[in-house]
C-alpha positions as CSV (number, residue, x, y, z in Angstrom):
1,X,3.8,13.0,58.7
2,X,2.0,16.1,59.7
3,X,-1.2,15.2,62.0
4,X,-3.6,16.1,59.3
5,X,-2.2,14.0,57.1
6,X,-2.5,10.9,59.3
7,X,-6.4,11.9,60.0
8,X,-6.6,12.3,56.4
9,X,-5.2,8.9,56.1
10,X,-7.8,7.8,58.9
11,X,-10.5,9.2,56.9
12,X,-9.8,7.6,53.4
13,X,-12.7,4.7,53.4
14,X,-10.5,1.7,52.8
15,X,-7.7,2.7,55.4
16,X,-8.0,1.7,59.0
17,X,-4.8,3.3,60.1
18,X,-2.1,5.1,58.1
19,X,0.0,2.8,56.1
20,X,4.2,3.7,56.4
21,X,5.5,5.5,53.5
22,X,7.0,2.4,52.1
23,X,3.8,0.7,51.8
24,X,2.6,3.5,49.9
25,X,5.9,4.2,47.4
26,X,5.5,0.2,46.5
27,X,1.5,0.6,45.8
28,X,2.9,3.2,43.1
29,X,5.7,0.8,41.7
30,X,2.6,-2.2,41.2
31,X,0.5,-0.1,39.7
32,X,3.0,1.3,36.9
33,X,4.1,-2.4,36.5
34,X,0.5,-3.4,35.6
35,X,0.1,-1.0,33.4
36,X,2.6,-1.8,32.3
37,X,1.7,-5.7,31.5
38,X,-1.4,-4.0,30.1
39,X,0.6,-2.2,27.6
40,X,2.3,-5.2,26.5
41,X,-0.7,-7.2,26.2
42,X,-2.0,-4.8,23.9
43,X,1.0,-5.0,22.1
44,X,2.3,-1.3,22.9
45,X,5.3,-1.0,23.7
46,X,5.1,1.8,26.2
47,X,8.4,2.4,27.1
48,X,9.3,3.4,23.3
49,X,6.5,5.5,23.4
50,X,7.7,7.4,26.7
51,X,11.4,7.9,25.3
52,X,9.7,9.6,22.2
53,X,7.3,11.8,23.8
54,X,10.0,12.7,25.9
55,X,13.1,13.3,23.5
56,X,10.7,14.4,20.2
57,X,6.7,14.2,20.7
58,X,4.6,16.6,20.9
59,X,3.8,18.3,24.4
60,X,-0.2,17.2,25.9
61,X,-2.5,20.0,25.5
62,X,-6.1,18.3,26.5
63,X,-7.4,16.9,30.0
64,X,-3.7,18.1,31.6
65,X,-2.7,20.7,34.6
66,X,0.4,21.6,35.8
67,X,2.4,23.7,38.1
68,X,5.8,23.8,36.7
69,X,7.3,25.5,39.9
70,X,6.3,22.5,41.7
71,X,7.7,20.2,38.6
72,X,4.1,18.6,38.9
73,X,1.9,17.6,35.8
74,X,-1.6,15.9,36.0
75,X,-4.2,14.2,33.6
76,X,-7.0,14.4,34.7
77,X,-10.0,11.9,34.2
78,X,-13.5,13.0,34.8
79,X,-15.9,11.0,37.7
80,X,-12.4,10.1,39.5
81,X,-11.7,12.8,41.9
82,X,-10.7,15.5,39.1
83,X,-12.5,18.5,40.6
84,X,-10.8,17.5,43.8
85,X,-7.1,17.6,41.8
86,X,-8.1,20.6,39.4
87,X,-8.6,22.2,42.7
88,X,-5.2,21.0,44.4
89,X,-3.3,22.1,41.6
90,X,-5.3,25.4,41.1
91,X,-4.2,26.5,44.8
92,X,-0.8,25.0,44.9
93,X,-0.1,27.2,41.3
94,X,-2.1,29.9,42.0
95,X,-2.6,30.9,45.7
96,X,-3.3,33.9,45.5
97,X,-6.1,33.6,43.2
98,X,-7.7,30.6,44.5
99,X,-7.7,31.7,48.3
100,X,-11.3,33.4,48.5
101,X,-12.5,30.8,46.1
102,X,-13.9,27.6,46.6
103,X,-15.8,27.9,43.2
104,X,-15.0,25.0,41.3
105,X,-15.6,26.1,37.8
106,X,-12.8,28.9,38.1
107,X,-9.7,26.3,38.9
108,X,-11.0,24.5,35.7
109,X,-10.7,27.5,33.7
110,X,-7.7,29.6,35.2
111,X,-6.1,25.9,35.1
112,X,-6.6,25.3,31.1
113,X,-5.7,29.0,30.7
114,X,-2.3,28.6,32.1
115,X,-1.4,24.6,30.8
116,X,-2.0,26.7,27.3
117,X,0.3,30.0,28.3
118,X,3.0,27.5,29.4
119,X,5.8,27.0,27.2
120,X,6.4,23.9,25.3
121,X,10.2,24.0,26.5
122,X,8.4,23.7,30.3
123,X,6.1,21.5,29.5
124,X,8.7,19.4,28.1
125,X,11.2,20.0,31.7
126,X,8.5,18.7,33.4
127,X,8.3,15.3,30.8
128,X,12.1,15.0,31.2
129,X,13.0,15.6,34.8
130,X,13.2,12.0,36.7
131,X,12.4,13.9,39.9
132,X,9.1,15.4,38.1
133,X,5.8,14.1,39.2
134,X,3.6,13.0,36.4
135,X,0.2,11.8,37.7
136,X,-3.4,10.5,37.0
137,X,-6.2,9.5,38.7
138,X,-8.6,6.6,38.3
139,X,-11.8,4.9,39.7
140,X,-13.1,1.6,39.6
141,X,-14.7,2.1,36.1
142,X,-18.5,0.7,37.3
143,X,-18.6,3.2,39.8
144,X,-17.5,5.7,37.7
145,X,-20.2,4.9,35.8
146,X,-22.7,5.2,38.6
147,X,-20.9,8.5,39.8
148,X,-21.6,9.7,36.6
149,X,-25.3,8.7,36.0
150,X,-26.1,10.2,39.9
151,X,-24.4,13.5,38.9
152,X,-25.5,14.3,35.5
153,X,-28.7,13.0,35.1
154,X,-29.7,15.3,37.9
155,X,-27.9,18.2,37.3
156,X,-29.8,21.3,35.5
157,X,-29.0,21.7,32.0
158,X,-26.7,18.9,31.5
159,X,-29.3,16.4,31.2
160,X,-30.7,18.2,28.6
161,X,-27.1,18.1,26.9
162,X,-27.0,14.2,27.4
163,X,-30.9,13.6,25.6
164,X,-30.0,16.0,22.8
165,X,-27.0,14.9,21.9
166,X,-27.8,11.5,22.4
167,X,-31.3,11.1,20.8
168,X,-31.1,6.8,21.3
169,X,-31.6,7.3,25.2
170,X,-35.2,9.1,24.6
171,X,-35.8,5.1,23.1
172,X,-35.9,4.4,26.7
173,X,-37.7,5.2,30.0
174,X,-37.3,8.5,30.8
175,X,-38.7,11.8,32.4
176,X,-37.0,14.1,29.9
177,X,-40.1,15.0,27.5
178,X,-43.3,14.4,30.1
179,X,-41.9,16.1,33.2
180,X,-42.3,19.8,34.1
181,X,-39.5,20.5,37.0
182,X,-37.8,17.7,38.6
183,X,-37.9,14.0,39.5
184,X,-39.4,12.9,42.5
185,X,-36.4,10.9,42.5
186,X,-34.2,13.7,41.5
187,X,-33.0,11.9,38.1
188,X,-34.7,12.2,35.0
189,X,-33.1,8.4,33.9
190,X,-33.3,5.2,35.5
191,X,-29.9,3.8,36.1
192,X,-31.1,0.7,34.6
193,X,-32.6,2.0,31.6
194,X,-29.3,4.1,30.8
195,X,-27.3,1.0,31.7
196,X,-29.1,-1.0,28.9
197,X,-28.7,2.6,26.8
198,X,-24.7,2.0,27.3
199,X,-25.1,-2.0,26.5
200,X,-26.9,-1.2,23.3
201,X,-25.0,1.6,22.0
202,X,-21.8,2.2,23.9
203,X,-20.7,-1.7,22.3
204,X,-21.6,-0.4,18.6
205,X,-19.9,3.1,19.2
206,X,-18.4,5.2,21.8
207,X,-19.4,8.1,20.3
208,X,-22.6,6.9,21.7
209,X,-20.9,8.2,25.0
210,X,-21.1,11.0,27.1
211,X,-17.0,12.0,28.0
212,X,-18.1,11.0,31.6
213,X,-18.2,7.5,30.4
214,X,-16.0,6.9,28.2
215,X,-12.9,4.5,29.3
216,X,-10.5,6.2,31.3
217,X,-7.7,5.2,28.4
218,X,-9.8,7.5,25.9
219,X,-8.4,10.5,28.2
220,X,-5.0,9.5,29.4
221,X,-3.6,6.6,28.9
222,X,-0.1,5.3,30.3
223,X,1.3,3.5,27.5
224,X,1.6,6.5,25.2
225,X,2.4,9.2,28.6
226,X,5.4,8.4,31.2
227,X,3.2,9.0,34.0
228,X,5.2,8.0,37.3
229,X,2.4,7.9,39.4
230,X,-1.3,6.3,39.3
231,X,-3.9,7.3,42.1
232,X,-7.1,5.8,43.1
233,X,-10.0,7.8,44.5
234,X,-11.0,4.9,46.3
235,X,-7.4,5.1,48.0
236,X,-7.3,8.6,47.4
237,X,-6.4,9.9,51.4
238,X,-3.4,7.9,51.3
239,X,-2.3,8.4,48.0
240,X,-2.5,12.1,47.8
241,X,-1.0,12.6,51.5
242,X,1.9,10.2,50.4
243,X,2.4,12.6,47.2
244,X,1.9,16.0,49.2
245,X,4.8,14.5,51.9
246,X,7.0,13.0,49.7
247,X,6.9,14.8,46.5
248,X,5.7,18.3,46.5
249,X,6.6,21.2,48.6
250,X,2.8,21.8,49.8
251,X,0.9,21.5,53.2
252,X,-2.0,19.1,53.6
253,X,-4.1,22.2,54.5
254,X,-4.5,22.4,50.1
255,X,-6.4,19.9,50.2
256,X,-8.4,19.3,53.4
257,X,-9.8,22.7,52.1
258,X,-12.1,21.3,49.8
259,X,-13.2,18.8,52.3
260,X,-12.3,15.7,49.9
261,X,-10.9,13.8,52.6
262,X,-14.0,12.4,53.8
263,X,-15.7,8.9,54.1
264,X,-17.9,8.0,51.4
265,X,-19.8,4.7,50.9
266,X,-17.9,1.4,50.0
267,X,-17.1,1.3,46.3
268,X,-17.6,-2.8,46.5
269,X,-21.1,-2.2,48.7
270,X,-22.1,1.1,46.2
271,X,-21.3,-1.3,42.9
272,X,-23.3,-4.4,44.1
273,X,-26.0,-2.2,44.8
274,X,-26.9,-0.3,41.1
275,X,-25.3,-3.7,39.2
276,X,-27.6,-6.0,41.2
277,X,-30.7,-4.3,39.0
278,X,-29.0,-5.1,35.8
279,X,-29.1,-8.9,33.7
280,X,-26.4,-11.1,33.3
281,X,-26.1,-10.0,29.6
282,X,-26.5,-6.2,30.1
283,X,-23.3,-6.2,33.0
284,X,-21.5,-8.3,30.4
285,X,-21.9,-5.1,27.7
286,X,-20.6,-2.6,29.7
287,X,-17.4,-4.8,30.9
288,X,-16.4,-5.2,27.7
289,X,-16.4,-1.3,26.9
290,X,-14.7,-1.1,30.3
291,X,-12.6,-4.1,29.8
292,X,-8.8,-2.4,28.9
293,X,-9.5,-0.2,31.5
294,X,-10.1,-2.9,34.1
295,X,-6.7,-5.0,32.9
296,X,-4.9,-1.4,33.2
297,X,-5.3,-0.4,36.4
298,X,-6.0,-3.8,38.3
299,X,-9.7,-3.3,38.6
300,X,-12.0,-6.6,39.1
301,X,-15.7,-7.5,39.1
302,X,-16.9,-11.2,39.8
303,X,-19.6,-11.4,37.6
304,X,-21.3,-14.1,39.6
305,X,-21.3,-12.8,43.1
306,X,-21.2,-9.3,41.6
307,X,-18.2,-8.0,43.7
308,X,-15.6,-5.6,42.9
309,X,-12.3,-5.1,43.7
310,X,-8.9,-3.4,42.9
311,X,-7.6,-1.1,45.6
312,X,-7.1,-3.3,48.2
313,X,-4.0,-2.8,50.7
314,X,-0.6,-3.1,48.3
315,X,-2.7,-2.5,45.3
C-alpha cells in the first residue's frame, strides 16, 4: 500500500491502524451476503434479477456515474459521501477537466452528461464483465437523516425548496415565515420538530420526503442491480483505499484532494446525541421508514440505550 493510503486508513474514524487487504475483501463478501438475506426476506430473488439486467434489462440511467475506461460504475446515494465519489469518479474520468476544479456542482453535471453520452452496449460491458466494479455507498440511515437536516435546513435557497414543497412542516416550529436573514442557530427547523414532521408524514407517504431522506433502497437497491461492492462512509478510508489498490488503476492522490479522508465525529456518539431529544414513539416512526434499509446493509439501533451500530471491524 502506498503511504497515503495507510494515513488515509489512519484517518478513517473507526480504524485504529490499517486493516490487511484480506480483512477488507471479506467486509465486501458480508455485506453482499446480507443483502443478500435482505433480498430473500423480502421475497426478491436478487440473483434472477441480476442475470436479467445483465443478459436483457434495461441499462440505469438515474443516480449512476461511471468511467468505462476504468470498468467502474457507481450509484450514488445522497447524505452518504456521494459528493466525495461524484468527485472521485469526475477526476479519475475526466482529468483533465476536473484538475483546476474543486467546484463540486460541475463533477455532478459533467458526470450525468457523460453516464447519458455513453452507450448502452458500454454500459452494459461494464454490467457483464466479472472483473467490473459496480459500487454503492451507504450511511447509517439516522445519521443520514441528521446529515441531512444540518445541511439543508441551513443552506440558502434549499430550505425554501423543502417548506414549499412540503407545506405540512410549516404545521410545526419553524423560522421559515417570521425570520428576516438567518438563524441564530443557523437552521431554520428544529431537528426535533422535523423529526416529528418525518414520524407524522414520512409513515403515511414518502412523497412526504425530501430525496435526502428517503431510504437508501428508493435510489439503488441491490436486489434489482449486481452491485459487487457496498461502502460505508463511516468505514469509508478503508474502503475506498482497499478499492483504489485493488481494483482501479488510480493513485490515492484522487481522493485525498478533496480532503474526505478526515476524522469526523462518532456516528454512534453523533446519533445518541440528536435521537436523545426525540420520544420513544417518534424514534419508533422513523425506524420503520428506515427499517429495510437497516436489515439491508447490517445497520442497528438499540432503541433502549439508544446506540447504533453496523460498521464495526469485519462488518
Amino acid at each position: 500500500m502506498t503511504r497515503k493510503v495507510i494515513d488515509a486508513m489512519n484517518n478513517d474514524v473507526n480504524v485504529t491502524k490499517p486493516l490487511p487487504p484480506a480483512v477488507v475483501e471479506k467486509r465486501f463478501g458480508r455485506r453482499l451476503e446480507q443483502a443478500e438475506n435482505a433480498c430473500m426476506k423480502r421475497g426478491i430473488s436478487y440473483l434472477k434479477n441480476w442475470e436479467i439486467m445483465k443478459k436483457y434489462g434495461n441499462t440505469p440511467v438515474r443516480y449512476f456515474v461511471a468511467s468505462h475506461s476504468h470498468g467502474a460504475m457507481m450509484c450514488l446515494v445522497l447524505k452518504a459521501g456521494s459528493s466525495t465519489w461524484d468527485n472521485f469518479f469526475w477526476r479519475i474520468r475526466a482529468p483533465d477537466e476536473s484538475r483546476n476544479s474543486n467546484f463540486w456542482a460541475k463533477a455532478t453535471s459533467s458526470n450525468a452528461e457523460a453516464f447519458r453520452a455513453l452507450s448502452r452496449e458500454k454500459k452494459m460491458e461494464i454490467l457483464q464483465d466479472e472483473n467490473a466494479v459496480r459500487l454503492m455507498n451507504v450511511r447509517h440511515p439516522l445519521a443520514r437523516m441528521i446529515s441531512g437536516w444540518g445541511d439543508k435546513f441551513t443552506k440558502q435557497f434549499y430550505y425554501d425548496v423543502l417548506f414549499k414543497r412540503y407545506p405540512g412542516m410549516l404545521k410545526y416550529p419553524n423560522k421559515h415565515k417570521n425570520w428576516k436573514g438567518w438563524p441564530e442557530d443557523g437552521r431554520f427547523m428544529e431537528f426535533a420538530d422535523y423529526a416529528r414532521y418525518m414520524a407524522d408524514y414520512g409513515t403515511r407517504s414518502l412523497r412526504n420526503l425530501d430525496e435526502h431522506f428517503l431510504p437508501m433502497l428508493k435510489r439503488c437497491d441491490p436486489c434489482y442491480f449486481p452491485f459487487n461492492y457496498i461502502t460505508k462512509l463511516e468505514t469509508f478510508a478503508t474502503d475506498a483505499a482497499w478499492i483504489v489498490d485493488n481494483k482501479l488503476n488510480v493513485t490515492i492522490d484522487t481522493i485525498t484532494s478533496q480532503n474526505v479522508f478526515r476524522k469526523t465525529e462518532d456516528p454512534a456518539a453523533l446519533i445518541k446525541k440528536y435521537f436523545s431529544q426525540l420520544e420513544p414513539n417518534v424514534i419508533e416512526r422513523i425506524l420503520s421508514i428506515y427499517k429495510v434499509d437497516m436489515e439491508t446493509f447490517g445497520y442497528t439501533f438499540n432503541i433502549t440505550t439508544l446506540t447504533a451500530g453496523g460498521w464495526e471491524e469485519g462488518i
